[in-house]
C-alpha positions as CSV (number, residue, x, y, z in Angstrom):
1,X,40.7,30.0,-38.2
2,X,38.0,27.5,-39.0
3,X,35.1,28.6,-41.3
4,X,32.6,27.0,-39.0
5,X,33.6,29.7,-36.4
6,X,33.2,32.2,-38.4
7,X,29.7,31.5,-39.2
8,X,28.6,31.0,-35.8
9,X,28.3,34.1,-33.7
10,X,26.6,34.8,-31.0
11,X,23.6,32.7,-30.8
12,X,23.0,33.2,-34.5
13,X,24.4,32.0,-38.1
14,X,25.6,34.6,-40.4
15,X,25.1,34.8,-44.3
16,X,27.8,35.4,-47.0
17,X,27.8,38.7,-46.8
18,X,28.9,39.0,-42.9
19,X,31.4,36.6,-43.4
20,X,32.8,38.3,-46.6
21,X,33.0,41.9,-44.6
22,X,34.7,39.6,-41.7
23,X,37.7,38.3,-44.3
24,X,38.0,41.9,-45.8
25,X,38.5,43.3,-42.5
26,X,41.2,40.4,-41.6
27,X,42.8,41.1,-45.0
28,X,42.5,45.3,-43.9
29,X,44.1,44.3,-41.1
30,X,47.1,41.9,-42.5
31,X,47.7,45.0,-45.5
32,X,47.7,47.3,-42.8
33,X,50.2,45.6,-40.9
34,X,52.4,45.1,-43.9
35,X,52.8,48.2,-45.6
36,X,55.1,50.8,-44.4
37,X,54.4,54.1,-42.4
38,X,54.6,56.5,-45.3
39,X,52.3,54.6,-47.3
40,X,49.0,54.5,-45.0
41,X,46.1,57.3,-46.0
42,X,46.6,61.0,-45.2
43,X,44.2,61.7,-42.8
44,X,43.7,65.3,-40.9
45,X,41.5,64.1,-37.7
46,X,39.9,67.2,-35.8
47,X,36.8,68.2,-34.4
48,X,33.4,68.3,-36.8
49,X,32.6,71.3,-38.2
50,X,28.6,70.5,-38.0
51,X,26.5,68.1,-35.7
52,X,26.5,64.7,-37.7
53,X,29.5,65.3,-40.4
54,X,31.4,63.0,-41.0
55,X,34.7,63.6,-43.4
56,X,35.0,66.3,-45.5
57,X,36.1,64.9,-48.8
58,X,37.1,67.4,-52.0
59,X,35.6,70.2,-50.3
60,X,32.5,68.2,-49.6
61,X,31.0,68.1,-45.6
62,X,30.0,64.4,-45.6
63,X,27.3,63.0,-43.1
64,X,27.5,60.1,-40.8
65,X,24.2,59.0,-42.3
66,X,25.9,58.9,-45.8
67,X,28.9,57.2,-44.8
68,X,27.3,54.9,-42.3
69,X,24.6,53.3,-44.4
70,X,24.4,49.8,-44.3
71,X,26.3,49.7,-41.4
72,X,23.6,51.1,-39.1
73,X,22.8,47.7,-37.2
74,X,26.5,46.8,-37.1
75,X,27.4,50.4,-35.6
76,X,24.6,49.8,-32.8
77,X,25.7,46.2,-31.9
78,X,29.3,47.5,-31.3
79,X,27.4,50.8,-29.2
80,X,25.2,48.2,-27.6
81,X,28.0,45.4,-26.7
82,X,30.0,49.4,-25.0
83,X,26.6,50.6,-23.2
84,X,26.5,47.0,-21.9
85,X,29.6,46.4,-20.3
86,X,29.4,50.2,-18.7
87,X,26.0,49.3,-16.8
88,X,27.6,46.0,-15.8
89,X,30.5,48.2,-14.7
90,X,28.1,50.9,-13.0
91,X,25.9,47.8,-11.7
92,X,28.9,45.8,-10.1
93,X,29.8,49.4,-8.8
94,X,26.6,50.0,-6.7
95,X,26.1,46.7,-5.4
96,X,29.6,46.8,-3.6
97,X,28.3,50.1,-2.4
98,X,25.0,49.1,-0.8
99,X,26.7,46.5,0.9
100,X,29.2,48.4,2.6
101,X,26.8,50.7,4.0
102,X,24.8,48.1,5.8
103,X,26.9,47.9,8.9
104,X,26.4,44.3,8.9
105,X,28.9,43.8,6.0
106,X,31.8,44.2,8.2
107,X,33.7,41.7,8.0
108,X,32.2,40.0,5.3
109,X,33.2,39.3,2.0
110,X,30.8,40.6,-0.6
111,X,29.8,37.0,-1.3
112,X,29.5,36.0,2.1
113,X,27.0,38.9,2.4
114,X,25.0,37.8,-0.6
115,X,24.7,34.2,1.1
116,X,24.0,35.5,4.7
117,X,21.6,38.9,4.1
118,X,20.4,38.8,0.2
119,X,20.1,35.1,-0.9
120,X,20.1,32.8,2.4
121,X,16.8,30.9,1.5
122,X,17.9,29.8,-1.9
123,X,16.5,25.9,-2.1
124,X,17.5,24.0,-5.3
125,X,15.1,20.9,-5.3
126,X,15.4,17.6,-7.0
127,X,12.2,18.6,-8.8
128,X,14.2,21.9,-9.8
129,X,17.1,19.7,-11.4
130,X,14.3,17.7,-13.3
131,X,13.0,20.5,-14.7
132,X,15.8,21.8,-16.6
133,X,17.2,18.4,-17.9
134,X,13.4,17.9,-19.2
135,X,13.6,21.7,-20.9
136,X,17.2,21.9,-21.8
137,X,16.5,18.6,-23.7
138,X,19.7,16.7,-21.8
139,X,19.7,13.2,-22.7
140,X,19.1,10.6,-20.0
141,X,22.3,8.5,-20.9
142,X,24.5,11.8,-19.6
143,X,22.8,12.3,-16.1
144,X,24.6,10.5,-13.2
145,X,25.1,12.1,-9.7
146,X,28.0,14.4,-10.3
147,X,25.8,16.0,-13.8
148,X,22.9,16.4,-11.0
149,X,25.2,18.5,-8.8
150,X,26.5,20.5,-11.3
151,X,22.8,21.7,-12.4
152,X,22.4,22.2,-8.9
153,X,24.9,24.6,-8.4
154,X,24.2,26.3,-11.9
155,X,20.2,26.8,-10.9
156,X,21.9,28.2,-7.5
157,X,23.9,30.9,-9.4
158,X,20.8,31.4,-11.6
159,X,18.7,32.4,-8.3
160,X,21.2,34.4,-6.4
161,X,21.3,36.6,-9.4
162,X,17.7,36.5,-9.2
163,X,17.7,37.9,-5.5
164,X,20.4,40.2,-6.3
165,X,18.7,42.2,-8.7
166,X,15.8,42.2,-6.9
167,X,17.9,44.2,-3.6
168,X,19.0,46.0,-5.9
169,X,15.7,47.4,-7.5
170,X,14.8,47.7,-3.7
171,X,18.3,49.8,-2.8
172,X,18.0,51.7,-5.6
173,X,14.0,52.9,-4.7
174,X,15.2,53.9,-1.1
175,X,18.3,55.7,-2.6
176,X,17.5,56.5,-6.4
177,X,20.0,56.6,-8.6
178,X,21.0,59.5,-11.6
179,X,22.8,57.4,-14.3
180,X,24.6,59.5,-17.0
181,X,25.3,56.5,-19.3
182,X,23.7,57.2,-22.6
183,X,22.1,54.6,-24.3
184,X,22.9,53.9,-28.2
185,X,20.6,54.9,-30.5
186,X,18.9,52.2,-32.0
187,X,18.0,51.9,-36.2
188,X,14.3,51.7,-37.3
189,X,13.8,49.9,-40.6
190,X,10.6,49.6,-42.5
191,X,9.3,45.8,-42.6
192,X,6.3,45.0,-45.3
193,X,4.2,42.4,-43.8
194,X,1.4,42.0,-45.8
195,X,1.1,38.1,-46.6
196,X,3.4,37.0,-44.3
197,X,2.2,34.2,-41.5
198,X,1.2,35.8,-38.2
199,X,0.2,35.3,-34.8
200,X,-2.1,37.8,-32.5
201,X,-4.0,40.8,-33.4
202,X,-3.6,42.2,-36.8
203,X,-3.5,45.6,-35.1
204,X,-1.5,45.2,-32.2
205,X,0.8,48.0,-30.5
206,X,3.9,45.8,-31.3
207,X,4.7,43.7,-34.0
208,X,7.8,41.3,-33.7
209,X,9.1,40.3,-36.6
210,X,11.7,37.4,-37.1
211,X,13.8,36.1,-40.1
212,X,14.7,32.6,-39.7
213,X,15.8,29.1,-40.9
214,X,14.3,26.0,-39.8
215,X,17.5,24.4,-40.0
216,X,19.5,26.4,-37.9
217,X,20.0,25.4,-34.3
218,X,20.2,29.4,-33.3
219,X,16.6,30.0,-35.0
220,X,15.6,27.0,-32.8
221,X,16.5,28.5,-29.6
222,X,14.7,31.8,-31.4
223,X,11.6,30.1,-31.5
224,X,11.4,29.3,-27.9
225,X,12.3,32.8,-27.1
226,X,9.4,33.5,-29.4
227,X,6.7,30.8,-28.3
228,X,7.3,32.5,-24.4
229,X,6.7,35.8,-25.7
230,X,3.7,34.5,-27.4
231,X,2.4,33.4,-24.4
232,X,3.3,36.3,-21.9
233,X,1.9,39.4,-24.4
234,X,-1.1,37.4,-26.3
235,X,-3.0,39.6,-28.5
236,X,-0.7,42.7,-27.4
237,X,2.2,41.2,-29.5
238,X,1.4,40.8,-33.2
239,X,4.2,37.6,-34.1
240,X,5.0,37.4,-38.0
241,X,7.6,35.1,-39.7
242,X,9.7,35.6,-42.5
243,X,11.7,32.9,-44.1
244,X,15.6,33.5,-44.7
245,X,16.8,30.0,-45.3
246,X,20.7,30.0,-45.4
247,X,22.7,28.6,-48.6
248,X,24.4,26.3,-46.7
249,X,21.5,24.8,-44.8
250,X,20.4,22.5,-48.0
251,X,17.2,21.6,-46.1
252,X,16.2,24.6,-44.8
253,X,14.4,26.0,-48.4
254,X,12.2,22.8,-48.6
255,X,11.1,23.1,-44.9
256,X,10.3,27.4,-45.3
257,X,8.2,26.0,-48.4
258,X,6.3,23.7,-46.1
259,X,5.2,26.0,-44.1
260,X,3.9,28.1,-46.2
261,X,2.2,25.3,-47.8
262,X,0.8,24.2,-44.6
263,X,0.1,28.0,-44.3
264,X,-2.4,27.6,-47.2
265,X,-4.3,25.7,-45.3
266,X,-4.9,28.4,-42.8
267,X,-2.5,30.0,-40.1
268,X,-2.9,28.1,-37.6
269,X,-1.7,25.2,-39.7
270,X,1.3,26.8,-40.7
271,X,2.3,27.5,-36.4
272,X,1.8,23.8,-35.8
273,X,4.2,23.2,-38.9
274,X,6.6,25.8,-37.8
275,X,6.4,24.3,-34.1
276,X,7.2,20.9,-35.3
277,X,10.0,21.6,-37.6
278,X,11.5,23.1,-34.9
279,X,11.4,20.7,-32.1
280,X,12.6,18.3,-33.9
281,X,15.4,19.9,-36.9
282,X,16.5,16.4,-37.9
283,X,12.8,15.7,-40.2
284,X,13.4,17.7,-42.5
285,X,13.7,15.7,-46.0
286,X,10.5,15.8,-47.6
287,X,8.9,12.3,-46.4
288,X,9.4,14.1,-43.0
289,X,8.2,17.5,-43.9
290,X,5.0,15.6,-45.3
291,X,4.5,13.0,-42.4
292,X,4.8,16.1,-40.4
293,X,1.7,17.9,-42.0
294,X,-0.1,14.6,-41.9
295,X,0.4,14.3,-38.2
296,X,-1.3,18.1,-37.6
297,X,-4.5,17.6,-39.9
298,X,-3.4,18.9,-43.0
299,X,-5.1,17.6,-46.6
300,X,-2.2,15.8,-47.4
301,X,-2.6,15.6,-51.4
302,X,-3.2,19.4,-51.5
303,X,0.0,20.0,-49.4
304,X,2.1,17.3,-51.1
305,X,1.4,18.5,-54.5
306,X,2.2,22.0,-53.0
307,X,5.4,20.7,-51.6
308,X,6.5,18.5,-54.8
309,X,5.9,21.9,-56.8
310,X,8.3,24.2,-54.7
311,X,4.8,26.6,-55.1
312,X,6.6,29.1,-52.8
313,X,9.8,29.7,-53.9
314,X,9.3,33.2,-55.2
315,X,7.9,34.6,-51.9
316,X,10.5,32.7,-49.9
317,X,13.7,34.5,-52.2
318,X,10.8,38.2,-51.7
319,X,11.5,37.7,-48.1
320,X,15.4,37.2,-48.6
321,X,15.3,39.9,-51.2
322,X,13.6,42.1,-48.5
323,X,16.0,40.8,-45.2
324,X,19.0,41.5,-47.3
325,X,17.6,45.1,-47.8
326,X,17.1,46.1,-44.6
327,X,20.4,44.5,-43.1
328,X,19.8,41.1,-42.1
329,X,22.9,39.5,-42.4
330,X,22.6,36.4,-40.0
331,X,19.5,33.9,-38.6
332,X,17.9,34.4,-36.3
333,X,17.6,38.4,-36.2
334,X,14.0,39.8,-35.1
335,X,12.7,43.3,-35.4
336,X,10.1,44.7,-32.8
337,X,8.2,47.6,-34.1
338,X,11.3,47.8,-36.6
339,X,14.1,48.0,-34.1
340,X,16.6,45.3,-35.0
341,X,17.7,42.4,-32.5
342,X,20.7,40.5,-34.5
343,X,20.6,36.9,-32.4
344,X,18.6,34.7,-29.8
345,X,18.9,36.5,-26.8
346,X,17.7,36.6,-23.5
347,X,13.6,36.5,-23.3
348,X,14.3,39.5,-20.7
349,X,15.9,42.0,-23.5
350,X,12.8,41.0,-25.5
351,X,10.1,42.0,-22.9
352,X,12.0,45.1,-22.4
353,X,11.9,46.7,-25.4
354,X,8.2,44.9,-26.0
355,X,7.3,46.4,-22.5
356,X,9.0,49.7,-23.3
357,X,7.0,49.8,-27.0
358,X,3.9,49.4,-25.0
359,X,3.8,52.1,-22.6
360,X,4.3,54.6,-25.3
């Protein structure tokens, strides 16, 4: 197994310290598999004896929150990825269900249903396919005819989902539904902010925080997720950054320094620098890091001599310090009002929890 892999999961990169607990479990594993029977651990499994223990260890009771610390966020992505594939399950469940109670289903297939009754004006335009080759970035030399009809049919897919969740939500309000899947808990870790760059209202209800790398490609998909929510919530969403440049990303601690240079030359600066670096990841020796700054107003003798002095490199490795504290183990992974998001997902998980934050 490649290396490479290893480090890239799930829309994010992953530190040392993920990979190392990934090759100790893989070494678990092959010990486990090796030994004999009469040589694994002696362990008596029965029912707790309190809510929330654990083992009992030497006559000790011990507590999940003992045992598990460190491993909260890990534990709740593995609860997350279960609750997930249950509401798919109970999701894919009550869709067949509506359908067969329209008497119109019968003899239909369920998709011939969805084309026919749910998603029959669907219209994929050529100004549709434009669109997403302009904001996927696709270059122009790879778009012929057959690449057209293949974004075509994926903006199709895209849209029927669309319609199909929206009869659902409309099913589901004439016929409400009781759902008995509990949702994991989720871990809420204290994040100082103080001095970090930010975006929005210094008091705002929600505060998204996000540790990332300018050099990885995940964080760059993280920043779009982040520049929409920007947009949609405004002064609602307080945005602040926190630099957690990889080891193996050797450009990544010169570019976080640059924007906190640019950042001394106020925050609006260090946005336009952190928007640049991002759309395009390939300037990011220092010429480019300083063309850059020239190109959005900065004074570029005060930020060079910034730059050339590495003036930041104690409150870059203070961020790390503090990611590396409160379980950051991978870039990008965001925290909204200190509930942990480990990868770039969907802007729709985002405004959820946002959304949910906000009406408390």
């Amino acid at each position: 197994m490649r290396i490479s892999f290893l480090l890239k999961i799930r829309g994010h990169e992953m530190g040392k310290s993920s990979l190392l607990l990934i090759m100790l479990g893989m070494l678990g594993l092959y010990v486990a598999c090796a030994e004999k029977a009469d040589s694994r651990p002696n362990y008596i499994f029965k029912p707790a004896p309190s809510p929330g223990a654990a083992l009992k260890f030497m006559d000790k009771i011990v507590t999940e929150a003992e045992l598990y610390k460190g491993a909260e966020s890990d534990i709740f992505e593995a609860e997350l990825k279960v609750y997930e594939i249950k509401m798919n399950k109970a999701q894919a469940y009550l869709m067949e269900k509506f359908m067969e109670a329209d008497p119109r289903k019968k003899g239909l297939s369920n998709d011939e249903y969805l084309d026919k009754y749910i998603a029959s004006t669907i219209n994929i335009s050529e100004k549709d396919v434009d669109k997403l080759i302009t904001d996927r970035s696709i270059p122009r030399e790879q778009i012929n005819d057959q690449m057209r009809e293949r974004i075509k049919k994926f903006l199709a897919m895209e849209k029927k989902k669309e319609f199909l969740e929206k009869w659902l939500a409309e099913q589901t309000k004439k016929h409400p539904v009781e759902m008995y899947i509990a949702k994991p808990t989720w871990p809420v870790f204290e994040i100082p902010t103080e001095g970090s760059p930010f975006e929005g209202a210094a008091d705002a209800k929600v505060t998204l925080v996000e540790f990332s790398d300018f050099q990885c490609p995940f964080c760059q998909k993280g920043s779009q997720i982040v520049a929409e929510l920007r947009k949609k919530y405004g002064k609602k969403l307080k945005v602040v950054f926190k630099n957690f440049p990889l080891p193996f990303h050797k450009q990544a601690m010169p570019a976080a320094i640059a924007g906190l240079c640019a950042n001394e030359q106020g925050m609006d600066k260090f946005w336009k620098m952190h928007d640049k670096m991002f759309a395009d990841q390939t300037k990011l020796e220092i010429a480019d890091l300083k063309a850059t700054a020239k190109s959005i107003g900065l004074d570029s003798k005060k930020f060079d001599a910034c730059l050339d002095a590495s003036k930041y490199t104690d409150a870059i490795t203070k961020d790390m310090d503090q990611a590396q504290n409160i379980e950051v183990k991978s870039t990008p992974t965001f925290f909204i009002n200190g509930r942990i998001i480990n990868g770039a997902r969907e802007v729709e998980f985002f405004s959820d929890l946002i959304d949910e934050e906000l009406a408390k």
